[in-house]
N, C-alpha and C positions, 0 to 999 in steps of 0.2 A: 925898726918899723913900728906905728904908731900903733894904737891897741885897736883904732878906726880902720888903719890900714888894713892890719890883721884880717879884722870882722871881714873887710872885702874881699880879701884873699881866700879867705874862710867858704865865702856865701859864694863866690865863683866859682870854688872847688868842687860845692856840692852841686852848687847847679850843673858841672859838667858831668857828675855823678849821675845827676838824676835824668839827664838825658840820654847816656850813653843805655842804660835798657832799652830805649826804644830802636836803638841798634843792634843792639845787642838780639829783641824780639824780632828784628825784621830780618835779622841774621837767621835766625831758628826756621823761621816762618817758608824763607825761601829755599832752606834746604829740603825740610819739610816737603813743598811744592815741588820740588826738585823730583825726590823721592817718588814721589804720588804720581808726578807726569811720565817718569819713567815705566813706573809701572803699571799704569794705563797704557802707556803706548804699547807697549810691547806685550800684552795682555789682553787689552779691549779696544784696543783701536782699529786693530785687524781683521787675524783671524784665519785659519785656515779654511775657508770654504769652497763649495762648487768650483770646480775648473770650468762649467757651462756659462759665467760669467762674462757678458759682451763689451769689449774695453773700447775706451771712447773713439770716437772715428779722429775728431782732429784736425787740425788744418795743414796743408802741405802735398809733398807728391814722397812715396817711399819707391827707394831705386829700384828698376829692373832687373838688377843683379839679385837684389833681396828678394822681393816678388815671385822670382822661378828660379832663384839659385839653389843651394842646398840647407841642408837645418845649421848646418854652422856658419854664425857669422861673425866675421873679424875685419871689425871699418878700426881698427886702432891707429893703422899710420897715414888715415884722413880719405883711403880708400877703399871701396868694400870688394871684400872678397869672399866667398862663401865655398863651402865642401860637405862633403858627405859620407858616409861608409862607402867603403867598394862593394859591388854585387858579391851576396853569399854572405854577408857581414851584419851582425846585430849589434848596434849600440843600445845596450838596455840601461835606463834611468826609470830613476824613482822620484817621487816627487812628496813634498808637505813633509817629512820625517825630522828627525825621526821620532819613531813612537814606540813607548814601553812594551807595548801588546803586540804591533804587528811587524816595528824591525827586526827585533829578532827573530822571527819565525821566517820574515825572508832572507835573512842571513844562512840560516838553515838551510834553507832551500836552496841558496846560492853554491855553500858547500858540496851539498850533498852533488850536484852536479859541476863539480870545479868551475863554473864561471864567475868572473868579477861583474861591476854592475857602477854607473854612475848616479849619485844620492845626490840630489838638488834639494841640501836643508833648509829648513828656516831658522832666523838666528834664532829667535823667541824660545824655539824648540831647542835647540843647540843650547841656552843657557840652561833648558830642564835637565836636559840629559845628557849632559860631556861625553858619559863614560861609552853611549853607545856609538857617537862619533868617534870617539877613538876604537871602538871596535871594529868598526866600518872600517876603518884605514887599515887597522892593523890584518886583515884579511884582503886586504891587497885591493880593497876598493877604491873610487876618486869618489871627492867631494865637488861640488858646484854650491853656490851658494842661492837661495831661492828667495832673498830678501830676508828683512830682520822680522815682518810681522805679516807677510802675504799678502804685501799692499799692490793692487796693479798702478806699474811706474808710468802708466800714460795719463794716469788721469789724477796725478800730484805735481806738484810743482816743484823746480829743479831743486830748491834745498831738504824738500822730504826723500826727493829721489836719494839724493849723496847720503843720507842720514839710513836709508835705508841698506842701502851697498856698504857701507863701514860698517854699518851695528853689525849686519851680518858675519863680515869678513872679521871683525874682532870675535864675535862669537868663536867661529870656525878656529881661530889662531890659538884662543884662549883655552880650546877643548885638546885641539892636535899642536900646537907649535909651530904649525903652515899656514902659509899664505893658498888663497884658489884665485884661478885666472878664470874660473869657468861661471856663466851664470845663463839660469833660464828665468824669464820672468812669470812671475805670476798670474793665469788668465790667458798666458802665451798657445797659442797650437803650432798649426803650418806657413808656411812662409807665406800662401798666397791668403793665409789672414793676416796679415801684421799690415797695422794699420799706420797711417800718417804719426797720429798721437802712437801709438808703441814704438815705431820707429824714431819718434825723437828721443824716446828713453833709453832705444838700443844704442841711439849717438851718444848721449850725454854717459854711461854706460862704457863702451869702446873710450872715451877721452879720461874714464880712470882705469884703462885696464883691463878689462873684461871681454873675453869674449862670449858672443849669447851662442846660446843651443836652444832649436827649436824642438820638432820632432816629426817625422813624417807617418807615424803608425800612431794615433791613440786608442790604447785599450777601450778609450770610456769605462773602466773600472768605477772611479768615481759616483758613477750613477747606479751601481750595485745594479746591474741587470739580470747576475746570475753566472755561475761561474762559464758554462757553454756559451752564452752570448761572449764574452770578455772572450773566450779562446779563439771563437768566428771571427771575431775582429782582427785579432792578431795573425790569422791564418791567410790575410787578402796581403797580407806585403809579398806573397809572391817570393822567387830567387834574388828578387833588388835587396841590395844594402837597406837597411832600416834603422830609425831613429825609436828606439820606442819607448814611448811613455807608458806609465804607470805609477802607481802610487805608494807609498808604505807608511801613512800616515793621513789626517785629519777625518777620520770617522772608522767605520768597521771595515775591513779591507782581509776579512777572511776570504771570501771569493776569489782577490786578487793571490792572495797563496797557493791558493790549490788550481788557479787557472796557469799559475805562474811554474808549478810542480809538474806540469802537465804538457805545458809547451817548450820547456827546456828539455820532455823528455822527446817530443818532436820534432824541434829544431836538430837535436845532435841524432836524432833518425836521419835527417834530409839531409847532414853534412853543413847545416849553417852554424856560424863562429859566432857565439855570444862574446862579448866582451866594455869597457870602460868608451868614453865618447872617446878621448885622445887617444887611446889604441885605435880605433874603427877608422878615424879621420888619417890617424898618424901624426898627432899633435903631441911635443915633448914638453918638460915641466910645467904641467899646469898648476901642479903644486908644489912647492918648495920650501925652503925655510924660514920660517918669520927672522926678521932682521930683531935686533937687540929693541930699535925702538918701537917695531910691530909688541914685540910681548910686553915691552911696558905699558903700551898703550894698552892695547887686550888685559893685561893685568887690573890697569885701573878703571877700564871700562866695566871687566867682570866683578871688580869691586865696590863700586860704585850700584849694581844690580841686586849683590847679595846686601849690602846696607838696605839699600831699598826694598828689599823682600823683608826683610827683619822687621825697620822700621814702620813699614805698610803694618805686616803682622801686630806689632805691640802696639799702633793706633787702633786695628781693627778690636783688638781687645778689650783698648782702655776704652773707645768707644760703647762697647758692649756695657761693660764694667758701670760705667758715667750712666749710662741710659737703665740699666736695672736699678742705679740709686736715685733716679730721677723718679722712676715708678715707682717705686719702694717709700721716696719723701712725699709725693701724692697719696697715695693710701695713707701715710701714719697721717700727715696732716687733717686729711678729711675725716679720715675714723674719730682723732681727738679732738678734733673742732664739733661733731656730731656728741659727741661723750659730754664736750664745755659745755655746749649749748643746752643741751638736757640738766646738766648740775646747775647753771643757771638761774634757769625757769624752776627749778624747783626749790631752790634756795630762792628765791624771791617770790615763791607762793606762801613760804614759812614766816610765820612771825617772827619780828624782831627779838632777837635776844637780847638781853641785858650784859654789857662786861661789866663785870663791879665796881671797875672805877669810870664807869658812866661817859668815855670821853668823845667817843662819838657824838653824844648829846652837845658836848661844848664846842666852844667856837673854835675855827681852824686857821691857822697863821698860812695866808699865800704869799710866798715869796718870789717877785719880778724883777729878775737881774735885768739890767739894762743897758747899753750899750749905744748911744745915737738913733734909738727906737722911736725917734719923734714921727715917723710915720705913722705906726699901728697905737702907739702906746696908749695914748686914750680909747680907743675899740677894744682893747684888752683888759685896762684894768673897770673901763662901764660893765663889761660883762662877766666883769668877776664881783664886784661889786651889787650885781643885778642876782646875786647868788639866791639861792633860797635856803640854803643854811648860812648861818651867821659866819661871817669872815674878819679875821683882821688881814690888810695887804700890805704887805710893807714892799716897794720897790725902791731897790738900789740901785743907785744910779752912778755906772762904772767910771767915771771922768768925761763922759760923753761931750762931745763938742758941737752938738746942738741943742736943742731948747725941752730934750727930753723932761728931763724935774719939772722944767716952768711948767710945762704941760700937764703934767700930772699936781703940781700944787693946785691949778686950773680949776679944776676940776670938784674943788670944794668940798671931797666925799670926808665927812667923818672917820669914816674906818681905815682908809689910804694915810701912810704915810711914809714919807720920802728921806734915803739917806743916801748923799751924797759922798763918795768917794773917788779917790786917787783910782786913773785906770790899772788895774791890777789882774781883769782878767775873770771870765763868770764864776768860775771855784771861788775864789775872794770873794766876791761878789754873793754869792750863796750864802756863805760864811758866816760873812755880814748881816744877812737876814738871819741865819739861823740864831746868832746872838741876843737880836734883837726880837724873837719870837716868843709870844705870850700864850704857849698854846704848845699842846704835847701834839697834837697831830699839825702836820706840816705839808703842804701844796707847794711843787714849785714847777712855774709857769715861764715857758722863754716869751719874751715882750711883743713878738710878734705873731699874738695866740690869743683865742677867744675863746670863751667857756659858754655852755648855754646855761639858766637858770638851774638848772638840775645838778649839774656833773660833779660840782663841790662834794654833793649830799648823797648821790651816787658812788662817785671814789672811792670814799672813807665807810662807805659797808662794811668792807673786809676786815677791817679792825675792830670787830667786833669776835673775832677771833685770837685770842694773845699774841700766837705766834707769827702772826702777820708782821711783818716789818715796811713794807712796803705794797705799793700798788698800780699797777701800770694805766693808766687811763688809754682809751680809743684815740688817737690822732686821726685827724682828718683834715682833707687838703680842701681849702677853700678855693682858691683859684685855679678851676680845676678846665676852665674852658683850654678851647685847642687839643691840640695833638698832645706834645708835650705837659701840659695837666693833667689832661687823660690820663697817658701812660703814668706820669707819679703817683694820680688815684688810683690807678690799677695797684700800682707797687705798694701802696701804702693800706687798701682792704685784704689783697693778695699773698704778697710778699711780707708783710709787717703782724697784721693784725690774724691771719691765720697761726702765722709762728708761732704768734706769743699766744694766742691760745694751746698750742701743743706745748711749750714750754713752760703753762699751767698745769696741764695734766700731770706733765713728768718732773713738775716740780726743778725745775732747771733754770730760771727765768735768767737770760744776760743783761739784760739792760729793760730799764725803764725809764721813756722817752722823755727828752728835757722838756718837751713842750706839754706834757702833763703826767706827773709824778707824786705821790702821798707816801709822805713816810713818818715814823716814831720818831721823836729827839732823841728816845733816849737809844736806839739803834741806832740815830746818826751819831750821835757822844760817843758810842761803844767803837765805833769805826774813826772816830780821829775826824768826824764832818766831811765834807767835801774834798777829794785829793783834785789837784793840779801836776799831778805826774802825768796823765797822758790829755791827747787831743776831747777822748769821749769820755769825757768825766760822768756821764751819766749812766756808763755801760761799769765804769770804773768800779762807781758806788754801788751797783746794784750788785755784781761780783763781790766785793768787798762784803755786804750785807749776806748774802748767800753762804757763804766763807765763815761768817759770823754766826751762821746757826738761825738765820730769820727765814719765814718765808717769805716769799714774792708772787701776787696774785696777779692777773689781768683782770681789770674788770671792765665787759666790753661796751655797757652804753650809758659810761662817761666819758662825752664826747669832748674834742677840745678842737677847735678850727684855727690850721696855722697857713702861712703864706708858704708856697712851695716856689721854690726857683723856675723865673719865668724864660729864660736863656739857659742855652746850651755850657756856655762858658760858667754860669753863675751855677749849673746843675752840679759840673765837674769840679767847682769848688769844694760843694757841700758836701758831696759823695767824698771827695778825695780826703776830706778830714773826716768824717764818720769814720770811714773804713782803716784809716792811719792808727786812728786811734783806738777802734775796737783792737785792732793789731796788736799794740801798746798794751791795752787791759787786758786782753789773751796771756802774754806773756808773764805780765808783771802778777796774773791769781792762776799762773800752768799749774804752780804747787797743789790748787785744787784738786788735780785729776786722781792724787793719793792720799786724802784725806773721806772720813767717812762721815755719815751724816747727811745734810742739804749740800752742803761744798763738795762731796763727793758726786752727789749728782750734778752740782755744775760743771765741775772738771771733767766728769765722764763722759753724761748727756750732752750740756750746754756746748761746753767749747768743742768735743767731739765735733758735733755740727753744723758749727760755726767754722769749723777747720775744714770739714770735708764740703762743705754745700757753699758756703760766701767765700771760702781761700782759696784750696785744691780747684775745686769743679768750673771756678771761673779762672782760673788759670790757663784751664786743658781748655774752653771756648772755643778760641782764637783756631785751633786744629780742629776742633768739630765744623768751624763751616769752612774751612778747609778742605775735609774731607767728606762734609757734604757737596760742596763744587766738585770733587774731583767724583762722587759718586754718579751726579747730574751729567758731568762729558764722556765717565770712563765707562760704569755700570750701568745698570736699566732707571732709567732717569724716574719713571713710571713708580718702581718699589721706593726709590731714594724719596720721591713727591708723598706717598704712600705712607712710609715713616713718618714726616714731618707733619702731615698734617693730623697721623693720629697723636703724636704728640702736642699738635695742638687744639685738638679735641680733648683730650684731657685736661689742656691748663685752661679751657673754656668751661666745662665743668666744675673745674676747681673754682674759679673768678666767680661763674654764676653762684656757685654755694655758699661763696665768701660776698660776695654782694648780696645774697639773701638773706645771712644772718645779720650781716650790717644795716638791711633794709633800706638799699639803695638802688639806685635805678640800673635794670639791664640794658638801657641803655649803651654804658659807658662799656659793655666789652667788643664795641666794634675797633677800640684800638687796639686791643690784643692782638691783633695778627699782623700789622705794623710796628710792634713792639720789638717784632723780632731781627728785624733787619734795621736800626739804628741805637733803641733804646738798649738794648741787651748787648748790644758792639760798647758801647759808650762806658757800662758799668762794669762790664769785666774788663776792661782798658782803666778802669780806677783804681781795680783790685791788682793787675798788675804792676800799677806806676805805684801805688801805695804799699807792697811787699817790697819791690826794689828798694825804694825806698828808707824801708825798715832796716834791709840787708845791709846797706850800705853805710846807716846808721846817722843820715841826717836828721836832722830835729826840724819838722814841719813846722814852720810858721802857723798861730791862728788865721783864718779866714772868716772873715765878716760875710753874713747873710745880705745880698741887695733888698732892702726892705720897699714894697711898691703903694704900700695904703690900703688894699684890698678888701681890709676885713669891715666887717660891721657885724654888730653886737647882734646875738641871735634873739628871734622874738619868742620863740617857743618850742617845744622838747616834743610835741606832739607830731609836726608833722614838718618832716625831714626838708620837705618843697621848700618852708617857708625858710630854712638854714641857710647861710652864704654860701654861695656857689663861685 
């Protein structure tokens, strides 16, 4: 195979690399969703409430046989036939259970007067509590199954129906190891209420199985009238056979004890027979043994529930966990943007000081790597040129296969001059300049980037301090109209420029922006100049410089105006390499985080936060609105909206503050709250694709900026209006 072949073999491999994460995330995602619906449904979808609930009428005729036959009814061999206790005969049921507080206490009660009793569970209930369904049995009671979540089956549609009857029946199996033949629906009374609509759920019902039990006596317990009301109720059945309803679960149901203590002790006065439905009717096996593949099934049904309890839990946590560091990064941000901004203003009310070797006063070498920049390149180096400290600007020009150079020899500036090279790449490219720099302080500018008159002589302040090694200048997006501009202005006063003021304070700084950057030669000599070991060579060097025992300041109004990605595709380019490569320079200065000094605070501060807020925290996203959706269907949609929007009350806050110090228009935070549902999907999906990535240990290609012309030279430092927009 040829060495060409190879490379294609190579570059196919990874490409199949790098796409199987997004199977891999949709893998996660859906199990995730999985989890979440499960336990919504069976949680907040339902519900155990009111039995006074009116179930929908329906269309159709329900038979005569049902209408005035007895409370059991069995249509399962395509014909109905109904029954009922014999005169003298209690079938006692209980309904909604079971429940921690009130089945056992009617269990008790049941004992203490030897009768059995028929439990119409819910499965929902059934997965809380096994242990007292199996208690139930084991004291000689029947089970019936009362649906998985208390849903009334007339008024869903047949696949929730069946979804409802198996949850349940699996519950049931999973607690006892039996199967139940028996079911009362939810919202169910007397025969001559079952309506068209309940009556089709009693068919679809009977065609898996089940027979229904109604009831001819309700306590009305449910409606807590008092325990003498609940007993007068119970005392109109008369000598007839009775069906009777009651509860032992979904609210307080102490009345129902003590009414229930009460008439067992005067039914066995009057000589009436309490007993289970299928005794009272005379029905055999209504419960029997789960078959090998029933407990498999029930196995991995209940399996499937407790994952999903688990997993819901450690979301609901990390949730929690993710949103105290979200508050926690607002505050410090704001406090030490509040802290910059005061040191600032008072460092620049102070007189200049003098360094002794005077080099702030001398002229500064801007270095413009370049790359087929024949769009911007003359709007960039006029406005470096338009400087008001003296400049030399050397642009290199990386092999470019457009008319870059010509353009800039054009241009006829004294101080501009041009060096041609093989493409090699912008690290080379810098290199180059720095070689060729006549000047201890050093500017370097990416060609698609404007300076206003001032920002040269602004920058280079800082160096007026020895330990300074470096300095981050204000970037700013020139093309900022639309949505999309909007939102990267956002990102870039918000996201960018508050940071790096906090990571002034804390003395941490990661990176300083290629698109305007000052630094020492002899700080870059001391680092080996520009590395080309990763994608962000300008996060690289300023780690490298940090490491090295220099500081790293921000200084916030040296302004620099650069072109921002005008398309979505050109966006995820740009992102996808920033973040690959700050990736890259995380790893390749980790050994910072145990070293002491300034490198100790990058390794500790800087990359700490870099690791938990741009890696970690956009990773976990993708589950936050996840589980914000399932908060919206499953929880009170009201709190869920509630959260959200104070959360975005504070990063409007935050914008405004950061727009205020940047003295720019409030305008621009009407896209903040559209940022959230595409911009924010977009960039944690870069952070994603960009860690796989790394994992898997492809080597990213460079990707070129689409350069569109946009810029033009600024006319003045005074007033922001007149700036390129």
């Amino acid at each position: 195979m040829t060495s060409q072949r190879r490379h294609r073999a190579h570059a196919h491999a990874a490409h199949r690399r790098t796409r199987a994460h997004w199977i891999v995330l949709a893998g996660v995602l859906l199990v995730i969703a999985a989890a979440l619906a499960l336990q919504g449904y069976l949680h907040h979808h339902g519900g155990v409430t009111d039995d006074g609930v009116v179930s929908a009428s329906g269309a159709g005729v329900v038979p005569a046989a049902v209408a005035h036959g007895g409370p059991v009814i069995d249509a399962r061999a395509g014909q109905v036939a109904t029954s009922g206790p014999k005169s003298g005969t209690i079938a006692l049921t209980f309904d909604d259970g079971p429940d921690p507080t009130w089945t056992p206490k009617i269990l008790d009660v049941l004992r203490r007067h030897g009768v059995h009793a028929t439990f119409f569970v819910v499965g929902s209930e059934v997965l809380e509590h096994p242990d007292l369904v199996r208690t139930i049995v084991a004291d000689g009671n029947e089970i019936g199954i009362h649906t998985l979540t208390h849903t009334d089956l007339g008024q869903v549609p047949n696949w929730q129906r069946t979804a409802e009857l198996q949850g349940a029946q699996q519950a049931v199996i999973a607690a006892t190891g039996r199967t139940t033949s028996l079911l009362r629906p939810p919202y169910s009374s007397t025969n001559d209420a079952v309506t068209p609509a309940s009556w089709s759920a009693i068919e679809s019902a009977a065609a898996d199985g089940y027979l229904t039990v109604l009831s001819t006596l309700d306590s009305e317990d449910w409606q807590r009238p008092g325990v003498s009301a609940i007993e007068a109720k119970l005392r109109k059945g008369g000598a007839h056979g009775a069906v009777v309803l009651m509860h032992d679960g979904g609210g307080d149901r102490s009345e129902t004890v003590s009414a229930l203590d009460a008439m067992l002790s005067t039914w066995a006065h009057e000589g009436r027979r309490v007993t289970t439905v299928s005794d009272a009717v005379g029905i055999s096996d209504t419960m029997r043994p789960a078959t090998v593949v029933d407990r498999v099934t029930s196995g991995a049904f209940l399996s499937a529930v407790r994952v999903s309890e688990v997993l819901v839990g450690v979301l609901a946590w990390a949730l929690l966990i993710s949103g105290v560091i979200m508050l926690v990064r607002v505050v410090l941000v704001m406090t030490t943007a509040v802290h910059h901004a005061r040191a600032a203003r008072r460092t620049r009310r102070q007189p200049r000081r003098r360094r002794p070797d005077a080099a702030a006063r001398e002229p500064v070498t801007v270095i413009v790597p370049a790359y087929n920049e024949a769009a911007g390149i003359e709007a960039a180096v006029r406005s470096i040129a338009a400087s008001t400290h003296p400049v030399q600007i050397i642009v290199v020009d990386d092999g470019s296969t457009d008319d870059t150079a010509a353009r800039v020899e054009a241009l006829g500036l004294s101080q501009v001059s041009v060096i041609r090279q093989r493409n090699a790449g912008k690290p080379a490219a810098l290199n180059a300049g720095l070689r060729a720099a006549g000047h201890e302080l050093v500017v370097m500018v990416d060609g698609d980037t404007v300076f206003e008159p001032e920002t040269v002589e602004r920058l280079i302040r800082p160096f007026d301090v020895p330990a300074v090694g470096a300095v981050s200048g204000n970037t700013k997006v020139a093309n900022r109209r639309g949505v999309l501009g909007g939102w990267q202005h956002i990102e870039y006063v918000v996201g960018f420029n508050l940071d790096r003021r906090m990571f002034d304070v804390a003395q941490c700084m990661p990176t300083v922006p290629g698109a305007i950057g000052a630094f020492r030669r002899s700080a870059l000599a001391q680092v080996g100049g520009v590395s080309g070991d990763t994608l962000a060579e300008d996060t690289d060097l300023t780690m490298a410089l940090a490491r090295a025992d220099w500081r790293i300041v921000y200084e916030d109004d040296a302004r620099a105006w650069t072109e921002a990605p005008q398309t979505l595709g050109a966006l995820w380019r740009q992102r996808y390499r920033w973040c690959y490569g700050t990736l890259q320079a995380m790893w390749k200065h980790r050994g910072a985080v145990v070293q002491g000094g300034r490198a100790g605070k990058l390794g500790r501060r800087g990359l700490g936060y870099l690791l938990v807020l741009q890696v970690l925290l956009p990773l976990f996203a993708p589950v936050v609105d996840l589980f914000a959706v399932y908060g919206l269907i499953f929880l009170d949609p009201v709190r869920i909206a509630g959260v959200w929007l104070g959360f975005l009350a504070l990063q409007m806050v935050m914008a405004a503050y950061a727009l205020a110090l940047d003295r720019e228009s409030m305008r621009a935070l009407w896209v903040l709250p559209l940022q959230q549902f595409v911009y924010r999907q977009l960039m944690y999906l870069v952070v994603i694709q960009s860690v796989f990535t790394a994992i898997v240990g492809t080597r990213l290609r460079w990707h070129r900026m689409e350069r569109y012309g946009s810029l033009r030279v600024p006319q003045s430092d005074h007033a922001l209006a007149s700036t390129p927009r």
